[in-house]
N, C-alpha and C positions, 0 to 999 in steps of 0.2 A: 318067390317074389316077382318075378318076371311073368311066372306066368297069369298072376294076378294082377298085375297092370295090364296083360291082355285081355283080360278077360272083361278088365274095369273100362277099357277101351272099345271095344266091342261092344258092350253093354249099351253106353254112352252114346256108340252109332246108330243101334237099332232104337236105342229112344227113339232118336232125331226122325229116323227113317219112319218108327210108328205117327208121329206127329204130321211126318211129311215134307218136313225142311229140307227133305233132298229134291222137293221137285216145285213147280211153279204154283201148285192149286193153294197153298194156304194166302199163297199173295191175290186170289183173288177176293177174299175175306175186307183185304184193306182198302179196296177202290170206292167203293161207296162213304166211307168213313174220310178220307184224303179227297176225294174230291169236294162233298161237301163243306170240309175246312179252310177250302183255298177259295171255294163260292164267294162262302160266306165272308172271307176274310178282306176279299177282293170289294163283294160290297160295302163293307161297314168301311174301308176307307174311299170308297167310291163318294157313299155319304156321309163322311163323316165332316165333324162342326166343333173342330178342338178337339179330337179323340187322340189320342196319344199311341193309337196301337201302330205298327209298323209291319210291312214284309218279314220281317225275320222273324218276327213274336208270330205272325198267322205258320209261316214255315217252321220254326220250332213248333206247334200246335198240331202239324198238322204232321209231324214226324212224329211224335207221341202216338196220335191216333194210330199211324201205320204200325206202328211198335207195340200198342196193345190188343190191336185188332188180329196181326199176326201170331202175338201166342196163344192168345184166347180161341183161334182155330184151332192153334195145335192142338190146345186140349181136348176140342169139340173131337180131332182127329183121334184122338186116343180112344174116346167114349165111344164114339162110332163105331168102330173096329171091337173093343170091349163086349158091347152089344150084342156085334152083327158077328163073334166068333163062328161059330159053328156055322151061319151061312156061308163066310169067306170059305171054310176050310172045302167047300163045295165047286164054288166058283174059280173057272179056269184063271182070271185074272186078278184075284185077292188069296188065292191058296197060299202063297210064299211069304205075304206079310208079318212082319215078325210077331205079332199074336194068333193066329192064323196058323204057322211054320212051328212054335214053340221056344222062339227064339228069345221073345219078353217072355215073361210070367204074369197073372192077371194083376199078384200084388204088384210088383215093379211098375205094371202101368197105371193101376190106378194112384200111386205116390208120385208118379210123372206125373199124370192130366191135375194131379189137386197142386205141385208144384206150380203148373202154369195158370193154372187158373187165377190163385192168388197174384201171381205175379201178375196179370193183364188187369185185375180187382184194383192193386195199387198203386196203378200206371194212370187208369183211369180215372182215382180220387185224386191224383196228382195235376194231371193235367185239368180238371174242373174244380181244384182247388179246394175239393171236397164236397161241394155244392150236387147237388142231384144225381150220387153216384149210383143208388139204388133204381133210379129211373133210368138210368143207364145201363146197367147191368143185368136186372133182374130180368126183365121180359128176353132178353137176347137168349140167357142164360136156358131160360124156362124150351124157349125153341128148341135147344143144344138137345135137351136132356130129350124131348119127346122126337127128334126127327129120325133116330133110329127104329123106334118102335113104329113108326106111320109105314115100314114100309110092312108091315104086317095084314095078314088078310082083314083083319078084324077092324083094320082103320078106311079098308075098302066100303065097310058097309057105309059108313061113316061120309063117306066120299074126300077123305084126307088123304091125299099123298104126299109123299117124304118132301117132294120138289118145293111144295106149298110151305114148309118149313122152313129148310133151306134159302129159298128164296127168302123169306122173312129176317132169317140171319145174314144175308149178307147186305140186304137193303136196310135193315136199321142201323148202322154205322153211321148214315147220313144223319138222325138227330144226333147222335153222340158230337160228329163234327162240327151241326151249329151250337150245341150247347158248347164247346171248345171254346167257341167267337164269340158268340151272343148269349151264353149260358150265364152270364151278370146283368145283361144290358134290359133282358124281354122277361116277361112270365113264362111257364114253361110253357104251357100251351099253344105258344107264338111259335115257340123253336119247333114243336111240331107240325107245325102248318107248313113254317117254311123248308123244314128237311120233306115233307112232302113229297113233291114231284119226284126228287131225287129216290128215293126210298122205294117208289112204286115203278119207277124205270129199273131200277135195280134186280128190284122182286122178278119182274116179265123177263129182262134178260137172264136173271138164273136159271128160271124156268126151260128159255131157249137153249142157251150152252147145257144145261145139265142134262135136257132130255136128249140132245143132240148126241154128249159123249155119253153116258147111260146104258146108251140105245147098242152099243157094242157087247152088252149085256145080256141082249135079249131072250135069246134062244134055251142058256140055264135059269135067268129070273122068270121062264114063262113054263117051267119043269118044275122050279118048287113053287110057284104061283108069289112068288113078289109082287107087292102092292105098290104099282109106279105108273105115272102118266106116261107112260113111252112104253110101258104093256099093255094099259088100255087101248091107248090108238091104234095098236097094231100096226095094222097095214094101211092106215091114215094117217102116220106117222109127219109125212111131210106138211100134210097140211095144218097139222097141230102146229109147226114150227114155222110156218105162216104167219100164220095165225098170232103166235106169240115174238114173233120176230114184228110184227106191226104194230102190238101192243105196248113193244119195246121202246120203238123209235115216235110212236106217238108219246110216252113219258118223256121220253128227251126234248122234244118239243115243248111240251110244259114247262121244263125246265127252263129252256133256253127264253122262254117268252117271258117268265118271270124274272130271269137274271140281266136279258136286256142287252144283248152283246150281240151283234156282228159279228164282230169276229167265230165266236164261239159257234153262232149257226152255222158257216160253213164250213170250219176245221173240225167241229165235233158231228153234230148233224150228215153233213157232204159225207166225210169218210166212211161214216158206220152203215150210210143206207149205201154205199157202195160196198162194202163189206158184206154186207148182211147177203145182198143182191148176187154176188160171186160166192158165198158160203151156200145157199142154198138151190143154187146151180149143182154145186160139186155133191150136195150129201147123197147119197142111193140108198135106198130104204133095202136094197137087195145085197151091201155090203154093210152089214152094222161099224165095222172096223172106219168107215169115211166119219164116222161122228166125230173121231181124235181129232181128225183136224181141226174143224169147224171150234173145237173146245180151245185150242191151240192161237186161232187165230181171233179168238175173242178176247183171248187173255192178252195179247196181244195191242189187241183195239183197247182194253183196258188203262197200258203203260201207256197208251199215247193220247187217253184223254188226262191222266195224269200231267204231263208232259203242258198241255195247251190249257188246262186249268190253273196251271202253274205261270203259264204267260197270262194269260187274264189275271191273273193278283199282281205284277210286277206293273204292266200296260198305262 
């Protein structure tokens, strides 16, 4: 009996661990989807004319979104890993993961990821009150399912890489968050206008952190020929991250020009192009290992526009 409670215990760890829950990347999943909830929440009583919604109905709304956006990575994390088995079992730094290692089983994890899955499915008809869950769900989903396979040579020809996916999953959170606020109020095609900016800032900053931390990769993803923009660039690596580090902060600018805030331009704006400015100082395209940080410190900048979106809805 005991040793079966160990075993049931352990099990239970390496879920979490295939999912990721022991480390900070599935929480990047939820910044796009929380920010835009508190935007949006912050407008609509900015303007509002008799609206009855309050701070704490935007903040409950916009704790759901972090709650389903967070497991619904997990899963994506389990799929991934599912996938990319036999590449992990290759690579110096995914060999030990517990499908990878032998630690899951492929059924154990595929009954984890459909466990989560549902579970982020009726998080999301909950919070939208059942109202356009399928516009919600489906296209993210559709990403989830194909970003493993993009990093394949055969999506090279294509000119698809994985980052282009990824990026897509983490920046549509942002309609999910104005349908949250506005998902009664507008048609839906409005709430896509307005999740917009947010959405496409999103996209170019995944693009940045992800090639950035990736890039520590490089040397075995360019031995089995991995299909990735940070093996493309090569030895132009930096200036890809230029490139998309300007891409980035020019979306937030749109953002901030449509949201209208002061304050927001120089505690979100100020910070990130000082950030960005000191992150690409430090990266050396001749240590792939300097990418962690720059991954580190994004996520970072993350919690603290959390933080100051969260004052804009109170202000």
């Amino acid at each position: 009996m005991a040793h079966t409670k160990r075993s049931t215990k352990r099990l239970a760890t390496d879920l979490l661990i295939l999912s990721r829950f022991n480390r900070y990347n599935p929480l990047l999943a939820t910044f796009s989807g929380v920010w835009a909830t508190l935007l949006a929440g912050a407008d609509r009583i900015r303007n509002s004319d008799g609206d009855s919604i309050s701070c704490e109905d935007v903040l409950k709304q916009a704790l759901l979104c972090f709650t389903c956006s967070f497991i619904f990575c997990g899963a994506g994390m389990v799929w991934d890993d599912w996938v990319d088995l036999d590449i992990d079992k290759q690579v110096a730094r995914t060999k030990n993961r517990p499908l990878a290692s032998g630690a899951v089983t492929t059924s154990e994890a595929l009954v984890w990821m459909g466990v989560q899955y549902v579970a982020s499915w009726w998080l999301v008809s909950w919070m939208l009150e059942g109202e356009n869950v399928p516009a919600a769900m489906l296209p993210v989903t559709l990403s989830t399912i194909l970003y493993p396979f993009a990093k394949r040579p055969i999506f090279r020809q294509l000119h698809i890489y994985p980052q282009y996916l990824l990026g897509f999953t983490l920046g549509f959170p942002a309609f999910i968050g104005v349908l949250a606020i506005k998902g009664n109020l507008q048609p839906l095609s409005e709430s896509v206008t307005e999740s917009l900016p947010l959405a496409i800032m999103v996209f170019t900053w995944t693009l940045y952190l992800n090639t950035a931390y990736s890039y520590q990769d490089i040397v075995d993803d360019q031995k089995m020929g991995v299909n990735s923009s940070y093996v493309l660039a090569g030895s132009y690596i930096h200036y890809l991250l230029v490139l998309l580090a300007f891409m980035a902060l020019g979306a937030v600018g749109w953002q901030l020009h449509v949201q209208g805030s002061e304050w927001l331009w120089g505690s979100w704006m100020g910070v990130w192009v000082w950030s960005f400015l000191g992150q690409l100082a430090r990266f050396d395209k001749t240590k792939p290992e300097s990418g962690g940080s720059v991954h580190k410190e994004n996520f970072m900048l993350g919690v603290w526009t959390i933080f100051i979106c969260a004052v804009e809805l109170v202000m």
